[in-house]
TORKOLLUM-462529 format. One record per residue: residue in one letter; x, y, z of N, C-alpha, C, O in turn. Coordinates in steps of 0.001 Angstrom, whole numbers, padded with zeros to 6 digits, always signed. Example, Ala and Ser with C-alpha at 12.3 -4.5 7.8 and 13.67 -1.06 7.14 Angstrom:
A+013190-005690+007800+012300-004500+007800+013200-003300+007800+014236-003319+008465S+012850-002250+007080+013670-001060+007140+012900+000030+007870+013409+001138+008039
END
This chain:
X+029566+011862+229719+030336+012934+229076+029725+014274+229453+028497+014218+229398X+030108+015237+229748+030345+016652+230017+030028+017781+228986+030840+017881+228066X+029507+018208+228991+028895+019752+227831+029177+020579+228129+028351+021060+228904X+030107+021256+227947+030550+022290+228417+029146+023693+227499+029142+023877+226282X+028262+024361+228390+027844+025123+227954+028215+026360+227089+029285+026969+227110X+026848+026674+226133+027388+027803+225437+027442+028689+225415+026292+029118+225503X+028566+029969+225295+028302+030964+225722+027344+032112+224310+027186+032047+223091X+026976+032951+225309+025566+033731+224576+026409+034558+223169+027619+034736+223314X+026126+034767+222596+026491+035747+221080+027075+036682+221864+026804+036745+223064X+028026+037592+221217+028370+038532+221363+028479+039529+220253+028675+039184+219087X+028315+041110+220740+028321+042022+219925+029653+042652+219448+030548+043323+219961X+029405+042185+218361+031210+042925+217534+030579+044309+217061+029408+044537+216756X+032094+045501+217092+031731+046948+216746+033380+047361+216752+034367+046667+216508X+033288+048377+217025+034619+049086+217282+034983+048832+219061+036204+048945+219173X+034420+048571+220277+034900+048500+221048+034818+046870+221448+034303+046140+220601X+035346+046207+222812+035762+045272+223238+034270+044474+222968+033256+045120+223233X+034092+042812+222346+032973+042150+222586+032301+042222+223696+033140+042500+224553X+031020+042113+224306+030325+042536+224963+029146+040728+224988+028644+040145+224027X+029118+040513+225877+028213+039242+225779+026887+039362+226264+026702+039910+227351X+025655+038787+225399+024327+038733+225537+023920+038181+226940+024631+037222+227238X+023182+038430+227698+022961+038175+228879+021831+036767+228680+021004+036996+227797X+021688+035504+229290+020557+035077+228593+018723+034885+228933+018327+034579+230057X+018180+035023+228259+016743+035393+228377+016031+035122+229688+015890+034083+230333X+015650+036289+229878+014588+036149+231710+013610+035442+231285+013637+035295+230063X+012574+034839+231925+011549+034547+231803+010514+035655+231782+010503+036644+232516X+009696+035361+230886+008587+036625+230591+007799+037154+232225+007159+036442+233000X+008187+038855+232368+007431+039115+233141+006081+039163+233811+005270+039515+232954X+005623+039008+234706+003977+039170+234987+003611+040269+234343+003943+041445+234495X+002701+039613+233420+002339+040897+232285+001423+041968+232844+001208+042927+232103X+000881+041951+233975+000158+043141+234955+000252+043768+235814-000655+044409+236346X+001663+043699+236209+002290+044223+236993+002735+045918+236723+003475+046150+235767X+002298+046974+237523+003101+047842+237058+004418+047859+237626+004613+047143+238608X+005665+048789+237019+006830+048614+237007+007080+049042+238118+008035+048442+238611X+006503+050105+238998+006563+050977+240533+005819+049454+241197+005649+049637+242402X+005429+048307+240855+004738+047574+241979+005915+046255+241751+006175+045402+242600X+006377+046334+240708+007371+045058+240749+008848+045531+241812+009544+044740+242449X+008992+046852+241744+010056+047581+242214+009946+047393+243648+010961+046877+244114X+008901+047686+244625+008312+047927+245478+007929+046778+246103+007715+046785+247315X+007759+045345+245147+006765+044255+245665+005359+044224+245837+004877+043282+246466X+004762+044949+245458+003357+045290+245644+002573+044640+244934+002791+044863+243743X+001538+043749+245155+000851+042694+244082+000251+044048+243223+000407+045161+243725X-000473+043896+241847-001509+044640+241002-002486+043141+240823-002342+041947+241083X-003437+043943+240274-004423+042799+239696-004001+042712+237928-003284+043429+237230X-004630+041766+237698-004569+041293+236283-005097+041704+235021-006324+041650+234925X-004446+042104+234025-005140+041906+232820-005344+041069+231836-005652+041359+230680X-005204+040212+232208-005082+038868+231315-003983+038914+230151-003198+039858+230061X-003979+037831+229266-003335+037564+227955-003722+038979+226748-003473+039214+225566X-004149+039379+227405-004610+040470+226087-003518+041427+225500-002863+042190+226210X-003376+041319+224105-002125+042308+223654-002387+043336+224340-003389+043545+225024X-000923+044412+224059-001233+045611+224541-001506+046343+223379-002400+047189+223361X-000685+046041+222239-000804+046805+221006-001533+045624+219729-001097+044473+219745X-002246+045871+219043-002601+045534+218210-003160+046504+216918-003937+047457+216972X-002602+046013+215954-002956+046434+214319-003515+045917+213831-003275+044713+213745X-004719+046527+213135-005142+044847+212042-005201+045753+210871-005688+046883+210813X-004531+044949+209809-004925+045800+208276-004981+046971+208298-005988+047659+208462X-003370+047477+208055-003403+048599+209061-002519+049690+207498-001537+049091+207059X-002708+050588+207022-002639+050704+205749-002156+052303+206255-002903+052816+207087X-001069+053038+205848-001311+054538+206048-000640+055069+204341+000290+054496+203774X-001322+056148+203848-001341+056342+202878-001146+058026+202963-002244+058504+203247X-000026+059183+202799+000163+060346+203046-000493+061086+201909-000708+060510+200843X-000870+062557+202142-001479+062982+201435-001061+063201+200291-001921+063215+199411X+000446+063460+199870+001056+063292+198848+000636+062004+198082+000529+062105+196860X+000458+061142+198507+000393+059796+197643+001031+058775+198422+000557+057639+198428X+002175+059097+199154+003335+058692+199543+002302+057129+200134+001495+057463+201001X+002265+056056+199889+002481+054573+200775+003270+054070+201531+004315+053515+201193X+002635+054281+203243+004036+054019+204094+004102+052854+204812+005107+052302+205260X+002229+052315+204936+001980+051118+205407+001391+050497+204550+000852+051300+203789X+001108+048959+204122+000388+048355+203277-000024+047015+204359+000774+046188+204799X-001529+047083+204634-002434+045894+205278-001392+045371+206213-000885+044294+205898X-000989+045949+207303-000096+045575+208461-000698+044998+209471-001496+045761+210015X-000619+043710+210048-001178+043009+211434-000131+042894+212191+000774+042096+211949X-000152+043721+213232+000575+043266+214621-000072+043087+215602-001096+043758+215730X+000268+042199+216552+000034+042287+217878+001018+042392+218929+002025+041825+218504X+001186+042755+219876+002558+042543+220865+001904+042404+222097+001288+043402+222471X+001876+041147+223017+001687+041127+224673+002112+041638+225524+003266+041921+225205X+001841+042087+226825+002238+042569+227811+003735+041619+227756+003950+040447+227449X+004614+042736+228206+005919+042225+228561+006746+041670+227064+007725+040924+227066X+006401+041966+226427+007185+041521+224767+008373+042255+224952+008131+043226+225669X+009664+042198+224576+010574+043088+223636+010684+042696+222156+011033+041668+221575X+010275+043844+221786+010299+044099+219969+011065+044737+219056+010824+045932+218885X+012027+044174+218358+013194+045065+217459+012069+045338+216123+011638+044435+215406X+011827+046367+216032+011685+046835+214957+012684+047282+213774+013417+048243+214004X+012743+046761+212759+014196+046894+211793+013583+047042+210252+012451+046979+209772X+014760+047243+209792+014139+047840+208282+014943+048674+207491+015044+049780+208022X+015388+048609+206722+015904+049728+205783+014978+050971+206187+013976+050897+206898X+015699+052554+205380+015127+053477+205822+013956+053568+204368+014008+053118+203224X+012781+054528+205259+012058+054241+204166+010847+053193+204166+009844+053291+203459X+011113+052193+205067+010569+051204+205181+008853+050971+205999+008056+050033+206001X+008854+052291+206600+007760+052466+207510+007884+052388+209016+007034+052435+209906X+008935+052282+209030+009255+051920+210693+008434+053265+211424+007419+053032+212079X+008863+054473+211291+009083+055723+211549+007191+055923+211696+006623+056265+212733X+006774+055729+210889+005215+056084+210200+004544+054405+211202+003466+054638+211749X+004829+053607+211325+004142+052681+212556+004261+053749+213747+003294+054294+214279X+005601+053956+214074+005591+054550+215582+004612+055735+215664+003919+055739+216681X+004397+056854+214695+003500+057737+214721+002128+057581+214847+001348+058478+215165X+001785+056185+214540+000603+055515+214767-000004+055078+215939-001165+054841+216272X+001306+055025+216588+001403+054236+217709+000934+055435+218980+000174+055178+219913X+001467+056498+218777+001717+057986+219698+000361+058439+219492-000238+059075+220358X-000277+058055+218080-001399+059036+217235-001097+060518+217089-001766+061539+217247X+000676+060156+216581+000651+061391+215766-000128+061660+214444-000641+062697+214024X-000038+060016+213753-000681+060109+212655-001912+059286+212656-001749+058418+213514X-003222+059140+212014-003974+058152+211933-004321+057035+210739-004870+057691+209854X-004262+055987+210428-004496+055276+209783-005369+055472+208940-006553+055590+209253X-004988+055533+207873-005717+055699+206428-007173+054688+206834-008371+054910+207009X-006221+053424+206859-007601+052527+207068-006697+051209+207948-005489+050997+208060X-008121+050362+208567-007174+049202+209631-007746+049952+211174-008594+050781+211505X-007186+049488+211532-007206+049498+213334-005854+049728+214177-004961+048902+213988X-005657+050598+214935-004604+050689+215919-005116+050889+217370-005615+051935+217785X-004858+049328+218358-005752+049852+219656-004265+049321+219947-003493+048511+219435X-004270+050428+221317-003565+050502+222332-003735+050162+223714-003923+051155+224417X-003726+048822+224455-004374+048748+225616-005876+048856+225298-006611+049521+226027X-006337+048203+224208-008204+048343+224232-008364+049257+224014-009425+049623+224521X-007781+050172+223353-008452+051708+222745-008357+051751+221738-007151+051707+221495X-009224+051858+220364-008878+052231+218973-008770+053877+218760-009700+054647+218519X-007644+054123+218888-007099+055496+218633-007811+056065+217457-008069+057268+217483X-008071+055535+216694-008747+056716+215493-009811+056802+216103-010578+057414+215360X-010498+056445+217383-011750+056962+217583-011728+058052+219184-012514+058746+219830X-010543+057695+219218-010422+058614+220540-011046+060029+220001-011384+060151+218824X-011222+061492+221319-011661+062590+220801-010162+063302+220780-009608+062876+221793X-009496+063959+220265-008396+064748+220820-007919+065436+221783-006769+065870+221835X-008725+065567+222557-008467+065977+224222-008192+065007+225045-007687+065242+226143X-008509+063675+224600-008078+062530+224893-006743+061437+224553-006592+060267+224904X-005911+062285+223772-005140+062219+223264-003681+062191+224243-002790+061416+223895X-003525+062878+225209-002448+063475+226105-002751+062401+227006-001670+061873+227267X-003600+061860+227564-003638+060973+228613-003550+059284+227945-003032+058355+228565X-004119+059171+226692-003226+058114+226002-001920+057786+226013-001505+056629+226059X-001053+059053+225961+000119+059511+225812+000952+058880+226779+002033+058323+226590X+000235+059055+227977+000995+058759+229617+001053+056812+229540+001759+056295+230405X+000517+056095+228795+001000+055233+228763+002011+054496+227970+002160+053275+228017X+002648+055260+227289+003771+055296+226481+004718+056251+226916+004391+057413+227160X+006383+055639+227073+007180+056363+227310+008147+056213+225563+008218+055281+224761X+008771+057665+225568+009334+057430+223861+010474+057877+224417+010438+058855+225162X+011538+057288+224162+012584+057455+223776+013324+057648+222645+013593+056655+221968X+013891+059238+222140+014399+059401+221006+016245+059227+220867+016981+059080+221842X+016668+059283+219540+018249+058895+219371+019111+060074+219905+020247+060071+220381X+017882+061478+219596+019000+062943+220156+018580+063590+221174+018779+064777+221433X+017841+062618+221917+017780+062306+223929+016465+063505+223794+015411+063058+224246X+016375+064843+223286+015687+065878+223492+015579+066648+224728+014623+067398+224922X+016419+066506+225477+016356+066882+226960+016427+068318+226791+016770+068803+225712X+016072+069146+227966+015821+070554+228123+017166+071261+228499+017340+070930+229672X+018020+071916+228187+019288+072251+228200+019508+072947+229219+020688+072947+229572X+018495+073811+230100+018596+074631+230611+018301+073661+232394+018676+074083+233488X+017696+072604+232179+016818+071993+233159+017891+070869+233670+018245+069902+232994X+018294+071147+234851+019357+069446+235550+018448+068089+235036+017333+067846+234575X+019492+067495+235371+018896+065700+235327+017372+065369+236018+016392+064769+235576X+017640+066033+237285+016227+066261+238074+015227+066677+237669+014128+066170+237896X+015444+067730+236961+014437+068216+236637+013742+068249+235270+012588+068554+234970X+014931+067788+234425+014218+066881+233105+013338+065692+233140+012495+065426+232283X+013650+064869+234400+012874+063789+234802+011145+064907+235264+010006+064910+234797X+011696+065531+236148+010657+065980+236810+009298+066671+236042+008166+066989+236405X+010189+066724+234577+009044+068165+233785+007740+066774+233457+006559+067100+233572X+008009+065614+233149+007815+064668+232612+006019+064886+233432+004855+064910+233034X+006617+064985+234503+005433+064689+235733+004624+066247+236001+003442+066469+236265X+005239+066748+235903+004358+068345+236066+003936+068624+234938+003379+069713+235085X+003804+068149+233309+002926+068973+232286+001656+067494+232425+000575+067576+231841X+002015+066300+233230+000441+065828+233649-000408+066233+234492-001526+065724+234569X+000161+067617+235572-000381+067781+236664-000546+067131+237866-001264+067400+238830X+000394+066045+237619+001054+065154+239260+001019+066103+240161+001522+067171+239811X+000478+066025+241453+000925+066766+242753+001953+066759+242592+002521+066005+241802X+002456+067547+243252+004164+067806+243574+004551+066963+244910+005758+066729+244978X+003862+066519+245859+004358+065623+246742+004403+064312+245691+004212+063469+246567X+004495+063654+244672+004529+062705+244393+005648+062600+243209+006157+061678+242572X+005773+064058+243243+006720+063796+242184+008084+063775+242708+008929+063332+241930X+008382+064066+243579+010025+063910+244174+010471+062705+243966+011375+062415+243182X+009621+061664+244926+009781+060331+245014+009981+059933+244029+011076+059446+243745X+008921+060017+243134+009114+059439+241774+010139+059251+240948+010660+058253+240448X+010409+060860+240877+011814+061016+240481+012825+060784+240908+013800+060995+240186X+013025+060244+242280+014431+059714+242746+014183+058370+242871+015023+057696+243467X+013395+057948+242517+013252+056418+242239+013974+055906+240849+014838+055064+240602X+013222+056797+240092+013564+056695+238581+015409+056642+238167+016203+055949+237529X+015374+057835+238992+017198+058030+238506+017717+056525+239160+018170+055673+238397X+017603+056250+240760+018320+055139+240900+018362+054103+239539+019378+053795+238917X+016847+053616+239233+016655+052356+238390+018102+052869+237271+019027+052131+236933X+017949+054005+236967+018831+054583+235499+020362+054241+235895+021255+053930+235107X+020454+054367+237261+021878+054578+238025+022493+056315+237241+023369+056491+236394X+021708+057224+237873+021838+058574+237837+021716+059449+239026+021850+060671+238968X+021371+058565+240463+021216+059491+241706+022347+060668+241678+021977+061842+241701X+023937+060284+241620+024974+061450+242047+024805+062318+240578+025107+063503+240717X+024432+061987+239378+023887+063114+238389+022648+063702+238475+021936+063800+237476X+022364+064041+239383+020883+064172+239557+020761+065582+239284+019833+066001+238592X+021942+066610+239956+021682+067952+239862+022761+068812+238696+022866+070038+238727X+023554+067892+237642+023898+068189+236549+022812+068573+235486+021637+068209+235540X+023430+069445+234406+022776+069922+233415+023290+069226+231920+024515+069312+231827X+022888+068806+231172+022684+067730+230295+023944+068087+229099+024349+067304+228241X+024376+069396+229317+025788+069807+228526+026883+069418+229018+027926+069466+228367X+026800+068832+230623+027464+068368+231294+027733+066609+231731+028318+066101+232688X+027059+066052+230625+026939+064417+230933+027555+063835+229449+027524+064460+228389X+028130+062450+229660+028005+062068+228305+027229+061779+227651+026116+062149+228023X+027271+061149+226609+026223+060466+225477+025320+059727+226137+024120+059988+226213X+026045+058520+226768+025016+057615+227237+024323+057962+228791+023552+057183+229352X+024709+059135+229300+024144+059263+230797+023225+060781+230209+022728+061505+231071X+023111+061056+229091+022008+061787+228677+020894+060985+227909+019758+061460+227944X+021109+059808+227214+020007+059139+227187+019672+058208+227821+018738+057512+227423X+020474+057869+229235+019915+057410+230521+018804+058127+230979+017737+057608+231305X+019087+059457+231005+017958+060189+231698+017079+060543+230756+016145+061131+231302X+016909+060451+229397+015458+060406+228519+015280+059186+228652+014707+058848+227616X+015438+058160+229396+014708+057101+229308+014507+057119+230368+013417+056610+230629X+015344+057679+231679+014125+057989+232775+012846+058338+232645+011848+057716+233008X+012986+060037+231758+012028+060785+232092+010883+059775+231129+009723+060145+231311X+011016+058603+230171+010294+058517+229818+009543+056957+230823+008536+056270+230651X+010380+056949+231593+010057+055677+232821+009404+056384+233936+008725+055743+234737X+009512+057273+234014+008688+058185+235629+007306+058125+235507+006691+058338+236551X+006627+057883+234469+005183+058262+234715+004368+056471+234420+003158+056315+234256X+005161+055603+234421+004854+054306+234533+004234+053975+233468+003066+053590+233527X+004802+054054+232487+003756+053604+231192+003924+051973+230635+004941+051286+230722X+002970+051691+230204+002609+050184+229905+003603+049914+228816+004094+048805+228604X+003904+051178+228036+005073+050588+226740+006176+051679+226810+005940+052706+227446X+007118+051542+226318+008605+052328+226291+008542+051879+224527+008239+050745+224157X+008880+052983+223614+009022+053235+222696+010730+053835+222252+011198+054971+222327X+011132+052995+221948+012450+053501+221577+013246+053171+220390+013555+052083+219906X+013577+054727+219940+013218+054840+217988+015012+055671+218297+015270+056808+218691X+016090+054345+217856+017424+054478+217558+017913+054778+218448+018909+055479+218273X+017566+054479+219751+018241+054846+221005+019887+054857+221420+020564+055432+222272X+020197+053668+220077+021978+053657+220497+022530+054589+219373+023746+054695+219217X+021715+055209+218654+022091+055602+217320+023674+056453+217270+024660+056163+216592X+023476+057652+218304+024653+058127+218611+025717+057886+219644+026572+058548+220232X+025297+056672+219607+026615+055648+221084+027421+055656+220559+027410+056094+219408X+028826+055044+221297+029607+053976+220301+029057+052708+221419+028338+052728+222418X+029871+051523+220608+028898+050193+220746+028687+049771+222257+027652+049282+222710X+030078+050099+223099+030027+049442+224266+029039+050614+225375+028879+050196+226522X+028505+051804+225086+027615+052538+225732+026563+051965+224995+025548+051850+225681X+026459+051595+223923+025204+051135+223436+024521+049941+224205+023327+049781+224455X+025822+048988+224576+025451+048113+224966+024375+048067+226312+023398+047399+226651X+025203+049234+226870+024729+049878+228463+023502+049833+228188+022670+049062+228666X+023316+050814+227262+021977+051463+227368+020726+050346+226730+019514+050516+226592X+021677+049072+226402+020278+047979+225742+019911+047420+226871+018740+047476+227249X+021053+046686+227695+020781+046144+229260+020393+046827+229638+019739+046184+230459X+020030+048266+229912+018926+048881+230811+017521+049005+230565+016648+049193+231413X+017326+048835+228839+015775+048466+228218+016100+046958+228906+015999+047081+230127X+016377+045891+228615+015735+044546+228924+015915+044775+230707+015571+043845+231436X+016291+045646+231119+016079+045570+232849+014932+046417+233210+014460+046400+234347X+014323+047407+231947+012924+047548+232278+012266+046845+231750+011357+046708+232568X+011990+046153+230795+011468+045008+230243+011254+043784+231443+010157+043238+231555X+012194+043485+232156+012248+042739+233244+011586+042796+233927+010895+041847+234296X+011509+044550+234606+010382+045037+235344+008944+044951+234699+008110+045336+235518X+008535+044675+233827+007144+044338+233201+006625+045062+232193+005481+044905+231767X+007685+046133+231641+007406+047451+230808+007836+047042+229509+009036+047091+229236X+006515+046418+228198+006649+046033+227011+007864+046994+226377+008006+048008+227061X+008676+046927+225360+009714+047623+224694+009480+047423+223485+009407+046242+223147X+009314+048327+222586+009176+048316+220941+010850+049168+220689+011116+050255+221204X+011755+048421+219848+012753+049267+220042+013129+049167+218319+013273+048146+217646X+013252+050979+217780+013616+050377+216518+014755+050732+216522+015118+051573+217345X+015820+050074+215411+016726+050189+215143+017635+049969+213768+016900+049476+212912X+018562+050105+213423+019791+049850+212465+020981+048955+213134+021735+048355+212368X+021156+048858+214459+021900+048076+214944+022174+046271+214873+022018+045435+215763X+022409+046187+214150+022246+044595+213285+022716+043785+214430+022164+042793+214906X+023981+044440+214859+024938+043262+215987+024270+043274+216980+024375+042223+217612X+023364+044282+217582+022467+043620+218785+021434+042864+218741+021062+041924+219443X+020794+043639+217376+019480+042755+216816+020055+041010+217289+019578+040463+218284X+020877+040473+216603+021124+039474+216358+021816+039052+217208+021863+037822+217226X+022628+039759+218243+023474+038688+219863+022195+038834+220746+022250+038051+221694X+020806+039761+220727+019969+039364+221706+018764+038308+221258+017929+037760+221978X+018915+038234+220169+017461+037147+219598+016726+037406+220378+016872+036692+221370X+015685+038347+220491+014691+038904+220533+013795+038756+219746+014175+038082+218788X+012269+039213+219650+011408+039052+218710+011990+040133+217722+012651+041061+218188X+011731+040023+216217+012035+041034+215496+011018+040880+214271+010647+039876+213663X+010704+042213+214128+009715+042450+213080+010295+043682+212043+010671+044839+212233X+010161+042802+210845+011000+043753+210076+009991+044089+208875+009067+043434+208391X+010587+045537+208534+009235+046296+207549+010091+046210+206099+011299+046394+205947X+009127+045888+205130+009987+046468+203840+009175+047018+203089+008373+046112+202867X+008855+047854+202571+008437+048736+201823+007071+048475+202337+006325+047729+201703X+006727+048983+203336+005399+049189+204415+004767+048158+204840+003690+048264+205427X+005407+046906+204579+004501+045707+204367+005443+044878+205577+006543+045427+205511X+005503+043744+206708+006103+043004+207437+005900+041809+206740+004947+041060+206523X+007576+041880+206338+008279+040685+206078+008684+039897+206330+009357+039244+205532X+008426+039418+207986+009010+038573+208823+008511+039101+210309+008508+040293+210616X+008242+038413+210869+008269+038155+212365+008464+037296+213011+007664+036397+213272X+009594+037412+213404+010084+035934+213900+011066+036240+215600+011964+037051+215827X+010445+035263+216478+011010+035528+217524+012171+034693+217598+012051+033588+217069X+013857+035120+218422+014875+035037+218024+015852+035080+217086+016976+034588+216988X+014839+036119+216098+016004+036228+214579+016936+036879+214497+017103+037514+215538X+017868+037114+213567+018603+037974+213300+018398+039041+212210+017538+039000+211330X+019402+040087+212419+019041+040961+211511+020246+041137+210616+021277+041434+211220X+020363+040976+208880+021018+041572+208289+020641+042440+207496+019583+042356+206871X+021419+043355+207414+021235+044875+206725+021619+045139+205503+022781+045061+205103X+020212+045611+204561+020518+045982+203141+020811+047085+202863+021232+047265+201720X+020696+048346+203865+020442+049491+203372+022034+050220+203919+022293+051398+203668
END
């Protein structure tokens, strides 16, 4: 007898269903994303998370409790839905994560660094291994596609012979080469946060941070713009992605870690997400 296979979840919204693509096999977790692109072997870092929390507590000066004794870890090459009612701490992890903010008490290492002990001048080059992606893109209004990618690379002090390339590498992966010399009043929704997730892919960082990225889509650009995180994810670039989006949470079964009142209530890889808030 015959099985006819099943097809993957799909995302219901206001536009046409959209079907889950199904799961790659986990990338070589040491690969950078310019050497998987390229073919170029890297050497190894072993099994070692990239991010890890232990008892990880943040407490605002108001009083306010945003984390309570939080343990995470995430491996090279993870994708991570972060989810949660608002309120929940999502927002106040990621600041932890950047070292906008520092941990009351607990541990936050990044790639083997415990950030509360970094010096603050050391802070900006932490930075370069995280790319963030925000929901209202933040792009420079005045600056083309090109050159929003490009600023990315000149406030690190990249030579300028290295940054061209870079940047026309980047747009292809985005599929933005013929927008390259548009200005960002001039693109839609989703081909302006194509290119903040360039600019936050040009400088090769070990994690992509992305906090409501479909927030102002509608569903079927949303969709776009999720297949282009799991196609850098593919390329070897861990993804922490938070969200409110329940119907993707749940047609990609992904790992998902969900916060409720500062505390993780679940981590479970392939879950779904339903929404209280």
């Amino acid at each position: 007898m015959t099985v006819a296979p099943q097809r993957p979840p799909s995302i219901v919204g206001n536009g046409p269903a959209v079907h889950a693509p199904r799961q790659a096999p986990p990338p070589h977790p040491a690969r950078s994303v310019w050497a998987r692109i390229l073919g170029r072997p890297t050497g190894s870092t072993g099994d070692r998370p990239l991010v890890v929390m232990r008892h990880v507590s943040k407490v605002y000066p108001n009083g306010k409790v945003a984390l309570r004794e939080v343990d995470l870890g995430i491996p090279e090459g993870d994708f991570v839905f972060l989810v949660g009612p608002s309120g929940a701490g999502k927002s106040t992890l990621i600041k932890l994560l950047i070292r906008d903010e520092i941990a009351t008490s607990g541990d936050v290492i990044l790639d083997g660094q415990n950030l509360a002990r970094i010096k603050r001048r050391a802070v900006p080059k932490v930075r370069r291994r995280i790319g963030i992606v925000f929901q209202d893109y933040k792009l420079l209004p005045q600056r083309t596609v090109w050159e929003n990618v490009a600023f990315a690379l000149e406030v690190t002090a990249t030579p300028s012979r290295l940054i061209r390339p870079a940047v026309d590498r980047v747009l292809a992966v985005v599929g933005l080469t013929g927008q390259a010399r548009q200005l960002p009043a001039t693109l839609s929704g989703g081909e302006q946060q194509r290119t903040a997730i360039a600019r936050a892919l040009v400088h090769d960082p070990r994690l992509i941070i992305a906090d409501e990225p479909t927030g102002n889509l509608d569903p079927l650009i949303s969709w776009e713009i999720l297949q282009l995180l799991l196609r850098i994810n593919e390329l070897g670039v861990t993804v922490l992605m938070a969200t409110h989006n329940a119907d993707v949470v749940t047609a990609l079964r992904r790992r998902v870690v969900a916060l409720e009142e500062g505390r993780i209530a679940r981590d479970q890889v392939g879950g779904a997400y339903h929404r209280e808030d």
